[in-house]
PDB file of N, CA, C and O in Angstrom:
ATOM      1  N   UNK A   1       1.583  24.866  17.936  1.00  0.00           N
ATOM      2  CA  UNK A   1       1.967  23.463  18.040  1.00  0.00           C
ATOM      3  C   UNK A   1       1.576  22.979  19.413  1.00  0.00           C
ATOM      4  O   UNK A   1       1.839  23.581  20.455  1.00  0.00           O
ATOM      5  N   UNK A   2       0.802  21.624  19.304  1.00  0.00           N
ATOM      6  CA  UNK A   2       0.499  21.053  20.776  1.00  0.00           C
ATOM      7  C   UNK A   2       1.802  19.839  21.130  1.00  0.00           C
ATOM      8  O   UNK A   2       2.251  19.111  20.245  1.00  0.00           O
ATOM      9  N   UNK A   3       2.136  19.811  22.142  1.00  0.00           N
ATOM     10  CA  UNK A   3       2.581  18.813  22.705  1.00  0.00           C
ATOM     11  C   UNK A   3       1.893  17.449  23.515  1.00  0.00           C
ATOM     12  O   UNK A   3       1.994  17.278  24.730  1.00  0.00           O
ATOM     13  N   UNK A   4       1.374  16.780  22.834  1.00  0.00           N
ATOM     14  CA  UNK A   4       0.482  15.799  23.813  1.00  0.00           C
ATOM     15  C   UNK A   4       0.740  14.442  23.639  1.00  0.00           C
ATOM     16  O   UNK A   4       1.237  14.134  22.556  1.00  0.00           O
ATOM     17  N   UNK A   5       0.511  13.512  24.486  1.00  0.00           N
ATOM     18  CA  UNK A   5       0.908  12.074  25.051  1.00  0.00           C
ATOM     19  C   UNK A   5       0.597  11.420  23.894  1.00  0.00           C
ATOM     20  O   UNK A   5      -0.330  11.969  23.298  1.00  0.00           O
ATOM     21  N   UNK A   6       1.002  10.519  23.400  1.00  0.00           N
ATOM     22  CA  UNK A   6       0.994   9.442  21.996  1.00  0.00           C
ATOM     23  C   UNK A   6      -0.810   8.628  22.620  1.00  0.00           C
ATOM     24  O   UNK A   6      -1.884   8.515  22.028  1.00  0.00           O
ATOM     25  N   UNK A   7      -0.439   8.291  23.803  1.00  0.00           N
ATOM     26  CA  UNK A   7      -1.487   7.759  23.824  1.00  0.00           C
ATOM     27  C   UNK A   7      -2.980   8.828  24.495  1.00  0.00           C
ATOM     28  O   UNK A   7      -3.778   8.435  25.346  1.00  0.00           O
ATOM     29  N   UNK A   8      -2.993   9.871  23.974  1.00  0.00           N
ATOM     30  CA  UNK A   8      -3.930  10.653  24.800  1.00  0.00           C
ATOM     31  C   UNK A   8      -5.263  10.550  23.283  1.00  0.00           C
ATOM     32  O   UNK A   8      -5.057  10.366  22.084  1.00  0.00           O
ATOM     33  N   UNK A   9      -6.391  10.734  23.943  1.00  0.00           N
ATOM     34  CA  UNK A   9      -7.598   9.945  23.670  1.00  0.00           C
ATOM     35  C   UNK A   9      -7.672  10.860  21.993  1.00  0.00           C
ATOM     36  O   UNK A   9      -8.625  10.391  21.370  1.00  0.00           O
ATOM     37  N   UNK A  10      -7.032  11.846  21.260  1.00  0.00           N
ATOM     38  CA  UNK A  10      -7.068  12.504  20.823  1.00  0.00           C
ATOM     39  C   UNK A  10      -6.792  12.224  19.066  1.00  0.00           C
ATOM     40  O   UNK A  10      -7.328  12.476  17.987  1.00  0.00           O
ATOM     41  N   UNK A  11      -5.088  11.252  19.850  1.00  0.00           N
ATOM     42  CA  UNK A  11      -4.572  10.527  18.940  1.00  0.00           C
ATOM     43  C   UNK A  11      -4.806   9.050  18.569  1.00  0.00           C
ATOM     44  O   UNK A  11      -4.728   8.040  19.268  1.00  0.00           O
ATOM     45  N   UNK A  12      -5.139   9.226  17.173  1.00  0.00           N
ATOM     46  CA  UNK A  12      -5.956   7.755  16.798  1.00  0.00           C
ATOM     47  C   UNK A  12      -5.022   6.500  17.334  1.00  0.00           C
ATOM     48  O   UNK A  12      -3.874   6.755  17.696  1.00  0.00           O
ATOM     49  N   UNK A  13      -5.508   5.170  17.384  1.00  0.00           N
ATOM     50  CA  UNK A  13      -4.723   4.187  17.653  1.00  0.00           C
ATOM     51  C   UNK A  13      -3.415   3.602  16.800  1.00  0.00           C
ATOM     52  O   UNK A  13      -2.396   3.002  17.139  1.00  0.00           O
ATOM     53  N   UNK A  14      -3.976   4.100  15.449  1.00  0.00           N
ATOM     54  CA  UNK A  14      -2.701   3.684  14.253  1.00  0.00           C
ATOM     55  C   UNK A  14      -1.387   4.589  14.545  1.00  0.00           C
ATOM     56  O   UNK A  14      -0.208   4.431  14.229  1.00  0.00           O
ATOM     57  N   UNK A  15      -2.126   5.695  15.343  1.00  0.00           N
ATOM     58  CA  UNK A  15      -0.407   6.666  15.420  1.00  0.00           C
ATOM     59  C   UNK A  15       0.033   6.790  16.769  1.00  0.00           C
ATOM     60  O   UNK A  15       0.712   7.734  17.173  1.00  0.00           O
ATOM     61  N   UNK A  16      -0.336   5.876  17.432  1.00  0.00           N
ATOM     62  CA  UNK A  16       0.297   5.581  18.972  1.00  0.00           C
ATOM     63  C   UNK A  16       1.486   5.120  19.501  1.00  0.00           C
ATOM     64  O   UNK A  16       1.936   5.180  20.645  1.00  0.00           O
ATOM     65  N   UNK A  17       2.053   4.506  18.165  1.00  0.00           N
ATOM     66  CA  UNK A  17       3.337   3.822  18.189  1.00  0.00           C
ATOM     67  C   UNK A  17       4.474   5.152  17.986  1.00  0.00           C
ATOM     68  O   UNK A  17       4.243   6.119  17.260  1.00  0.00           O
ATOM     69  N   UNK A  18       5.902   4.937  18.902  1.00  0.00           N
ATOM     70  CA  UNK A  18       7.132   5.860  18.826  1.00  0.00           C
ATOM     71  C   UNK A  18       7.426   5.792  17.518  1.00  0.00           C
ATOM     72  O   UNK A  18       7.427   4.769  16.834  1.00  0.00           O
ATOM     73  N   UNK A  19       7.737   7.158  17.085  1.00  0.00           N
ATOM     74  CA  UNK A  19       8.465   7.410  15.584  1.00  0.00           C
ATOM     75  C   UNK A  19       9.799   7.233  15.951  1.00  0.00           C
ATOM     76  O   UNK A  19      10.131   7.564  17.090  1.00  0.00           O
ATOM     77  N   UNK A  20      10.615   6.770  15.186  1.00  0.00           N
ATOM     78  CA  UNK A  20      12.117   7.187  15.488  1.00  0.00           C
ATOM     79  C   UNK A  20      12.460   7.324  14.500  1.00  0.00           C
ATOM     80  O   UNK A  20      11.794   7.055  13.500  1.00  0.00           O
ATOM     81  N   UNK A  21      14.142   8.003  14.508  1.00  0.00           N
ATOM     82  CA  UNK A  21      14.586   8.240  13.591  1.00  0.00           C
ATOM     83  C   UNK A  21      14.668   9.531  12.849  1.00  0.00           C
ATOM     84  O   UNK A  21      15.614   9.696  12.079  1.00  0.00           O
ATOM     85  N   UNK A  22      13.815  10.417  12.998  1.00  0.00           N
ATOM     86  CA  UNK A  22      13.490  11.905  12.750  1.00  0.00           C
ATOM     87  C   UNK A  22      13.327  12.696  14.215  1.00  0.00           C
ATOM     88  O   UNK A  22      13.017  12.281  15.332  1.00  0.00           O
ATOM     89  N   UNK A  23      13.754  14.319  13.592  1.00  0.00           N
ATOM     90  CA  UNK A  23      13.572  15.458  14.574  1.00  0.00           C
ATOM     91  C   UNK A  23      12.689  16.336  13.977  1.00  0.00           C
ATOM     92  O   UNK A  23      12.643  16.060  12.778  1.00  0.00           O
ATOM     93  N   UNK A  24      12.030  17.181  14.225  1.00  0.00           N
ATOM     94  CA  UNK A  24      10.970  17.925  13.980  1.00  0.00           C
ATOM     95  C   UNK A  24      11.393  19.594  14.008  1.00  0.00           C
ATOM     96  O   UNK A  24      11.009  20.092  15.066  1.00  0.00           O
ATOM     97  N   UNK A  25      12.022  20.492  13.196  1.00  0.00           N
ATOM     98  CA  UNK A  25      12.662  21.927  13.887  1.00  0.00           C
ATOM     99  C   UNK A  25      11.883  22.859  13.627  1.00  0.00           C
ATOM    100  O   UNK A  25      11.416  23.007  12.498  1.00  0.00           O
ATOM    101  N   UNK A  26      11.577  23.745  14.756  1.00  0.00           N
ATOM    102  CA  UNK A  26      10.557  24.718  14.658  1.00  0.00           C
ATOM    103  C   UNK A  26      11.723  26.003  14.335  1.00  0.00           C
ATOM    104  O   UNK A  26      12.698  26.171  15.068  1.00  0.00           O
ATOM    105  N   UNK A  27      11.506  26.663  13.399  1.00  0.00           N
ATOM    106  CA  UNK A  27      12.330  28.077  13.175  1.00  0.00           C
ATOM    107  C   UNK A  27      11.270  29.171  13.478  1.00  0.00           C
ATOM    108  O   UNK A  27      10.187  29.434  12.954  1.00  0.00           O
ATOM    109  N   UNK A  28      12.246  29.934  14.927  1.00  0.00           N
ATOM    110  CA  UNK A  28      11.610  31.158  15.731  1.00  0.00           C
ATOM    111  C   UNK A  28      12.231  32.042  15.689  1.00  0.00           C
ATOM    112  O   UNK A  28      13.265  32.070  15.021  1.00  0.00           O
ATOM    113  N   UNK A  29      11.703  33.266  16.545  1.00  0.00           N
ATOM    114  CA  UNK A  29      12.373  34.889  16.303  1.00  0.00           C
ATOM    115  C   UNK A  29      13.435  34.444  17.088  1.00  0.00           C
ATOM    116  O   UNK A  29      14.541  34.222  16.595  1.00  0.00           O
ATOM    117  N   UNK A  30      13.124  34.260  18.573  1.00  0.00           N
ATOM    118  CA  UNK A  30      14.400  34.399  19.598  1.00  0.00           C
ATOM    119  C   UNK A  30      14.343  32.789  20.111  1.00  0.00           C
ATOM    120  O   UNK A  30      13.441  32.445  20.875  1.00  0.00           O
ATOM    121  N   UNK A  31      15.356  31.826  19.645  1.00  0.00           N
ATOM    122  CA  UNK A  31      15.362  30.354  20.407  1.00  0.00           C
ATOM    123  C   UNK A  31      15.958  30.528  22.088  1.00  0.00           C
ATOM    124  O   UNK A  31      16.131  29.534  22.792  1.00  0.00           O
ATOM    125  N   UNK A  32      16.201  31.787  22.527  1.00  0.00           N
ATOM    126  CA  UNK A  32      16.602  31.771  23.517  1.00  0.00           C
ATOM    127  C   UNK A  32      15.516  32.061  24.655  1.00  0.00           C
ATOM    128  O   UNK A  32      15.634  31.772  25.845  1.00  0.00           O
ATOM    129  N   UNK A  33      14.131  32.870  23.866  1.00  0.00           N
ATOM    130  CA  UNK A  33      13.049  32.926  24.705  1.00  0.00           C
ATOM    131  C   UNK A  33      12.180  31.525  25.127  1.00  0.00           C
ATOM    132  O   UNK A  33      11.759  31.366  26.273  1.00  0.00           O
ATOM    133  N   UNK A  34      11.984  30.603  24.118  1.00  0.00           N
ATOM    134  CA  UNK A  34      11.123  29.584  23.728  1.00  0.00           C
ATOM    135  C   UNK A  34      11.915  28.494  24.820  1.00  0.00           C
ATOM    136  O   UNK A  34      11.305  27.802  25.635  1.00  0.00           O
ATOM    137  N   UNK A  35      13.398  28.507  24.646  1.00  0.00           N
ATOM    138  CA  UNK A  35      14.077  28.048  25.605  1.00  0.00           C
ATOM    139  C   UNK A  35      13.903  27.847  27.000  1.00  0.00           C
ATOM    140  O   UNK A  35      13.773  26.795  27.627  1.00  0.00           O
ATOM    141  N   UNK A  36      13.933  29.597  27.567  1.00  0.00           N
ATOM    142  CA  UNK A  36      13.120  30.078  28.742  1.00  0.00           C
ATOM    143  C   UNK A  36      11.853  29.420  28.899  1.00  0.00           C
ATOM    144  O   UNK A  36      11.805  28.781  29.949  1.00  0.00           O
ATOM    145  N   UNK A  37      10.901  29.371  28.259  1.00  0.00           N
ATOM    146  CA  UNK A  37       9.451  28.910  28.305  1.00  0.00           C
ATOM    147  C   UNK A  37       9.193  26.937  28.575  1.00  0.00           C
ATOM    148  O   UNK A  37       8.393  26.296  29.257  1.00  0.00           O
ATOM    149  N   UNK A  38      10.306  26.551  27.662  1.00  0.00           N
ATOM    150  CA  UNK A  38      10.509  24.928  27.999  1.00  0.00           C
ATOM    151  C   UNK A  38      11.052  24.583  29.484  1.00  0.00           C
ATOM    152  O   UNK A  38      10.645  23.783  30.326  1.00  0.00           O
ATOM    153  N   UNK A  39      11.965  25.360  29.477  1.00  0.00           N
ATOM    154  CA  UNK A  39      11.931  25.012  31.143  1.00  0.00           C
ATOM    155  C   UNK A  39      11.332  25.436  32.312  1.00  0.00           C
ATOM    156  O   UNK A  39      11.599  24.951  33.411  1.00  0.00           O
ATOM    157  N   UNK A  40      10.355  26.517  32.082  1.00  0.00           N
ATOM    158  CA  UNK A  40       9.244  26.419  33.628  1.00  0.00           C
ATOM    159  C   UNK A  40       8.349  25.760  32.693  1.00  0.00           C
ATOM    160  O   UNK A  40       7.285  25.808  33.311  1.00  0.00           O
ATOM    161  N   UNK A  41       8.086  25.117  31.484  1.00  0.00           N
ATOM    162  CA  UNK A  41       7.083  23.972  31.569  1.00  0.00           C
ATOM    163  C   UNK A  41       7.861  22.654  31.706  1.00  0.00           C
ATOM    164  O   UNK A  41       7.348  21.593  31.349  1.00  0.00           O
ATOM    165  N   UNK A  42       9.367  22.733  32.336  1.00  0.00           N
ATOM    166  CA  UNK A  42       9.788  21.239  32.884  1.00  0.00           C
ATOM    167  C   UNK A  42       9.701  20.390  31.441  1.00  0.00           C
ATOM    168  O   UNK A  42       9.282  19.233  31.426  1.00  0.00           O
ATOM    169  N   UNK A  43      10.129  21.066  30.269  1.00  0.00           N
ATOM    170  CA  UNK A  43      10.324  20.114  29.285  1.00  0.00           C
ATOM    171  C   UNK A  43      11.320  19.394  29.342  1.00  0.00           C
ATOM    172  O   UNK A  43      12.287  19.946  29.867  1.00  0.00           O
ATOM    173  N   UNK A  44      11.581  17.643  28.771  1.00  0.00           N
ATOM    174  CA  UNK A  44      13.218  17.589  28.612  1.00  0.00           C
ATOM    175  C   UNK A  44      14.060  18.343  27.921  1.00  0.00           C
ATOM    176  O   UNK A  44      13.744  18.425  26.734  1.00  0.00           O
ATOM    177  N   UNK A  45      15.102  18.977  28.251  1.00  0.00           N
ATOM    178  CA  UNK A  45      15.680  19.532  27.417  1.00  0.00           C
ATOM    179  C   UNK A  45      17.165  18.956  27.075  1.00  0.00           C
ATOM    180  O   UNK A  45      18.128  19.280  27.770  1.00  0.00           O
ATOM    181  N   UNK A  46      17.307  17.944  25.782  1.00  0.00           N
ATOM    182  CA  UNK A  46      18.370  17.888  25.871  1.00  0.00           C
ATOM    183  C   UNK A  46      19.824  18.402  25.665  1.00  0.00           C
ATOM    184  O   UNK A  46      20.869  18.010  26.182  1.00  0.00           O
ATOM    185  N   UNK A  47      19.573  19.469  24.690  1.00  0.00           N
ATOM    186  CA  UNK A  47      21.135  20.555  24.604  1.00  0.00           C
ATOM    187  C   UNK A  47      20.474  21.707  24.724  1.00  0.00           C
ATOM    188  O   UNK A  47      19.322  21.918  24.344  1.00  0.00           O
ATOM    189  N   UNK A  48      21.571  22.836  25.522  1.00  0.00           N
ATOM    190  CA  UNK A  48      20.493  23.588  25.685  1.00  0.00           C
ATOM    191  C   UNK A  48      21.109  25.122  24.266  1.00  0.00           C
ATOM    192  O   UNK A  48      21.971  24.720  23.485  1.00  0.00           O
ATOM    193  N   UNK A  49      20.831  26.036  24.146  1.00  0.00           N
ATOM    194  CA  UNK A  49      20.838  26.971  23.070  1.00  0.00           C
ATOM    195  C   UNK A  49      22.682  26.954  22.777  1.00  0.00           C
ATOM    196  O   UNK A  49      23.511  26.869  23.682  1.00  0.00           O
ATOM    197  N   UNK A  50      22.998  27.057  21.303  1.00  0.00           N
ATOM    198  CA  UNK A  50      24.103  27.697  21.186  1.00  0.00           C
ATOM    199  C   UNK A  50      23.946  27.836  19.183  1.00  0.00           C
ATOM    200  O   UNK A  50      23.235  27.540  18.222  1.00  0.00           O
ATOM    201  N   UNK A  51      25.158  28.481  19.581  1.00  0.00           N
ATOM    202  CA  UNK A  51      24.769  28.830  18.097  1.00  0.00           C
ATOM    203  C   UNK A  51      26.154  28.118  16.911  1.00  0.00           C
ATOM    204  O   UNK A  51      27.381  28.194  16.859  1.00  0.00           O
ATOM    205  N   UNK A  52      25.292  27.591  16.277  1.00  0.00           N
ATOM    206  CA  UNK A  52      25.894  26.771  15.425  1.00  0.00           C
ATOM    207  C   UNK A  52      26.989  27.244  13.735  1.00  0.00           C
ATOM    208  O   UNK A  52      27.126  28.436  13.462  1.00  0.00           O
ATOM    209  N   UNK A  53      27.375  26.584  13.184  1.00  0.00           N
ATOM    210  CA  UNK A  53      28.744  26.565  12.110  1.00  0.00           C
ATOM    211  C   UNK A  53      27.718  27.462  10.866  1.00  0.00           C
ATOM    212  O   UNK A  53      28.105  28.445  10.235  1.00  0.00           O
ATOM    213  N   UNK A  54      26.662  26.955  10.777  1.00  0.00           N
ATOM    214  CA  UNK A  54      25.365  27.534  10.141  1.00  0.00           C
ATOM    215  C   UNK A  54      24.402  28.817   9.839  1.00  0.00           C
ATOM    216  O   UNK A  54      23.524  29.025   9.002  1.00  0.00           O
ATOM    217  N   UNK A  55      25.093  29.752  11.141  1.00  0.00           N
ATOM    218  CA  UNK A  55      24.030  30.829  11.656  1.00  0.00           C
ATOM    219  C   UNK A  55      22.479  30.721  11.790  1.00  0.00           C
ATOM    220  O   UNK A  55      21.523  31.360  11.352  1.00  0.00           O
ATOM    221  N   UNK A  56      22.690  29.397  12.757  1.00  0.00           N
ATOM    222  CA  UNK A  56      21.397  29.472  13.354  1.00  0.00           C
ATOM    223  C   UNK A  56      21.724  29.372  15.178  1.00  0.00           C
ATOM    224  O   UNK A  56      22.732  28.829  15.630  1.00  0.00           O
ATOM    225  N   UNK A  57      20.864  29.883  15.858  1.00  0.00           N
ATOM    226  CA  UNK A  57      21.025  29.244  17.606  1.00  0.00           C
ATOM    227  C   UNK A  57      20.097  28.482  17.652  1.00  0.00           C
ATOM    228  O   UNK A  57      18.957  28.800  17.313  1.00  0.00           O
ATOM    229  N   UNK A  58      20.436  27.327  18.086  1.00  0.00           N
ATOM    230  CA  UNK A  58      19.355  25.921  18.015  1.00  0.00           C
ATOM    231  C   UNK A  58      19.568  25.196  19.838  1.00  0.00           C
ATOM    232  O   UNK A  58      20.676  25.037  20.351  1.00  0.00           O
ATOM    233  N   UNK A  59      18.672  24.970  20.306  1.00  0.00           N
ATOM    234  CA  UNK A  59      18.616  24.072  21.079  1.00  0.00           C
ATOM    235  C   UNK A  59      17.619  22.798  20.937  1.00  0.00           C
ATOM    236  O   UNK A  59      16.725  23.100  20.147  1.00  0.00           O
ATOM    237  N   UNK A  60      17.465  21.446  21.444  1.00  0.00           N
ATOM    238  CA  UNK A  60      16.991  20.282  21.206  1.00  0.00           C
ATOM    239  C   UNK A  60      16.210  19.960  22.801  1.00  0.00           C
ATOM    240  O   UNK A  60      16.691  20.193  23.909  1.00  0.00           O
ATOM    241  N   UNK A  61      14.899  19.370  22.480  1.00  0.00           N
ATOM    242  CA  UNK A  61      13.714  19.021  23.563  1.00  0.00           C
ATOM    243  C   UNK A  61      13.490  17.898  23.353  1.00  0.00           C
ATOM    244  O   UNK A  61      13.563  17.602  22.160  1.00  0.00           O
ATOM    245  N   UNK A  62      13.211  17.023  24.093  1.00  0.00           N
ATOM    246  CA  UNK A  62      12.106  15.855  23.955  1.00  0.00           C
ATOM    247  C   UNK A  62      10.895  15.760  24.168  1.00  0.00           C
ATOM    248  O   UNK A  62      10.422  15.702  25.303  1.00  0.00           O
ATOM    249  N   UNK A  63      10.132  15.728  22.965  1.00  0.00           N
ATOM    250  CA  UNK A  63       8.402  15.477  23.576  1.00  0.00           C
ATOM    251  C   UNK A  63       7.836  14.826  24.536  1.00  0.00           C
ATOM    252  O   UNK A  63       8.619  13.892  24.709  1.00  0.00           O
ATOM    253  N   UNK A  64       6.985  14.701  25.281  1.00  0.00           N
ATOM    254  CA  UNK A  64       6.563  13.381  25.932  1.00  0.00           C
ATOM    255  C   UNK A  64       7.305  11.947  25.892  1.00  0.00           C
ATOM    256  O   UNK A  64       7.924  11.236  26.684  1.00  0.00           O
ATOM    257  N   UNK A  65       6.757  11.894  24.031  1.00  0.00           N
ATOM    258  CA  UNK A  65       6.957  10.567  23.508  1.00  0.00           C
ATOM    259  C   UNK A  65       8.325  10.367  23.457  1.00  0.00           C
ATOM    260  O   UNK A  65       8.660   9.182  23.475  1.00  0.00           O
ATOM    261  N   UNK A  66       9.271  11.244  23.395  1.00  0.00           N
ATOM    262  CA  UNK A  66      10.375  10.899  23.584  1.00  0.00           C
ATOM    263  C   UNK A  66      11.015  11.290  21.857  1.00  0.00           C
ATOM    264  O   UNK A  66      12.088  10.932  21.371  1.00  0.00           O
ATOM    265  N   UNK A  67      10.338  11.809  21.466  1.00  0.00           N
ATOM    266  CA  UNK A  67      10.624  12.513  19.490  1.00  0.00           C
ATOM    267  C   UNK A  67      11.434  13.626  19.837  1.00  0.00           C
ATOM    268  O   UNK A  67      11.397  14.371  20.816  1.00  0.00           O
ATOM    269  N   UNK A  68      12.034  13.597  19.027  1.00  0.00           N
ATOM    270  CA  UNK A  68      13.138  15.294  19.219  1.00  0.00           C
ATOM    271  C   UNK A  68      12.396  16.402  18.492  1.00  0.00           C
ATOM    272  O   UNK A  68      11.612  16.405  17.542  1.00  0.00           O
ATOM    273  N   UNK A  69      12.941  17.380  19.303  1.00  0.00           N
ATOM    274  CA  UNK A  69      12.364  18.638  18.652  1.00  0.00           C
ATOM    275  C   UNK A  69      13.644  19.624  18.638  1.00  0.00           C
ATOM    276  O   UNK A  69      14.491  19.728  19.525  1.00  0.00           O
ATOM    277  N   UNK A  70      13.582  20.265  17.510  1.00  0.00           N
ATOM    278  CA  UNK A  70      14.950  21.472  17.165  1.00  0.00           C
ATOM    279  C   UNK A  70      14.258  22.654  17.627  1.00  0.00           C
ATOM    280  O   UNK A  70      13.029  22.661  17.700  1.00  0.00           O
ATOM    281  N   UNK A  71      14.785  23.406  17.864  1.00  0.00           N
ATOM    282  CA  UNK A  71      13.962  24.935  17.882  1.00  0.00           C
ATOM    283  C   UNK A  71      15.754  25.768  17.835  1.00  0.00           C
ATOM    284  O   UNK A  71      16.831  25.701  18.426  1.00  0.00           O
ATOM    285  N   UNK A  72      14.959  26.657  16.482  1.00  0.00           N
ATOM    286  CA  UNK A  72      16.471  27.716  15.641  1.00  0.00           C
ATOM    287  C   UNK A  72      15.734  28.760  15.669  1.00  0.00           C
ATOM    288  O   UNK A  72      14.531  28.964  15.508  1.00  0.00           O
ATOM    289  N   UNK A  73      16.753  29.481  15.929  1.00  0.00           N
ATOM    290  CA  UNK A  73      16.157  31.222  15.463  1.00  0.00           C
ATOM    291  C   UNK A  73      17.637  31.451  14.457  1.00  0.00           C
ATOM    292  O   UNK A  73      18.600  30.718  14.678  1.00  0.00           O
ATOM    293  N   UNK A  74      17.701  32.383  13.500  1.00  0.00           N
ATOM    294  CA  UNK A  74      18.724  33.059  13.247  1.00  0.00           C
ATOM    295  C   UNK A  74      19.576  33.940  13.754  1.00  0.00           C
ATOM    296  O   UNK A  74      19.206  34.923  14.396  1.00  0.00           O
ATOM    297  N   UNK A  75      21.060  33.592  13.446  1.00  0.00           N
ATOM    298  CA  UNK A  75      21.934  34.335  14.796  1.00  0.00           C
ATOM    299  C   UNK A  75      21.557  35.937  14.059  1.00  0.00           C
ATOM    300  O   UNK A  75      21.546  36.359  12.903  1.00  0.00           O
ATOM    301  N   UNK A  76      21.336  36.387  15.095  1.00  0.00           N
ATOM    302  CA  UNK A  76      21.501  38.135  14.241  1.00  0.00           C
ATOM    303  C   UNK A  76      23.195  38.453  14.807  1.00  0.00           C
ATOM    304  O   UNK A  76      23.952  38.055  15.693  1.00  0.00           O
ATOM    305  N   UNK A  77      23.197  39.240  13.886  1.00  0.00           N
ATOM    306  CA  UNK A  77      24.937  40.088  14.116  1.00  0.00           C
ATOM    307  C   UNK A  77      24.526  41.287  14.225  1.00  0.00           C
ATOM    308  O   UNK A  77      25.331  42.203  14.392  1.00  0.00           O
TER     309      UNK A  77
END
């Protein structure tokens, strides 16, 4: 998965505009590594890992554009 600017030369002009309203969740081995990795790339991060009613550990990012992103791993026991 790339992370890149809405308006970077890549992305056509029809899809330049903010989505809202949706989150995007990536399901990984360990959300606590990927975690690690968002913050020395200085991602926003807005909640950071815990593990949820569900048995998943999820924490939440903001793209560039400002779109949410989930990232879950499954809790192991």
């Amino acid at each position: 998965m790339g992370i890149i600017d809405k308006n970077h030369e890549l992305v056509p002009n029809e899809f330049q505009n903010l989505p809202t309203g949706f989150y995007i969740t990536f399901v990984v081995d360990n959300a606590d590594e990927i975690y690690e990795i968002a913050q020395l790339e200085k991602l926003e991060i807005v909640s950071e890992p815990k593990d949820t009613f569900y048995g998943q550990r999820r924490f939440l990012l903001k793209d560039p554009d400002g779109s949410l992103v989930d990232v879950s791993s499954p809790v192991k026991n």
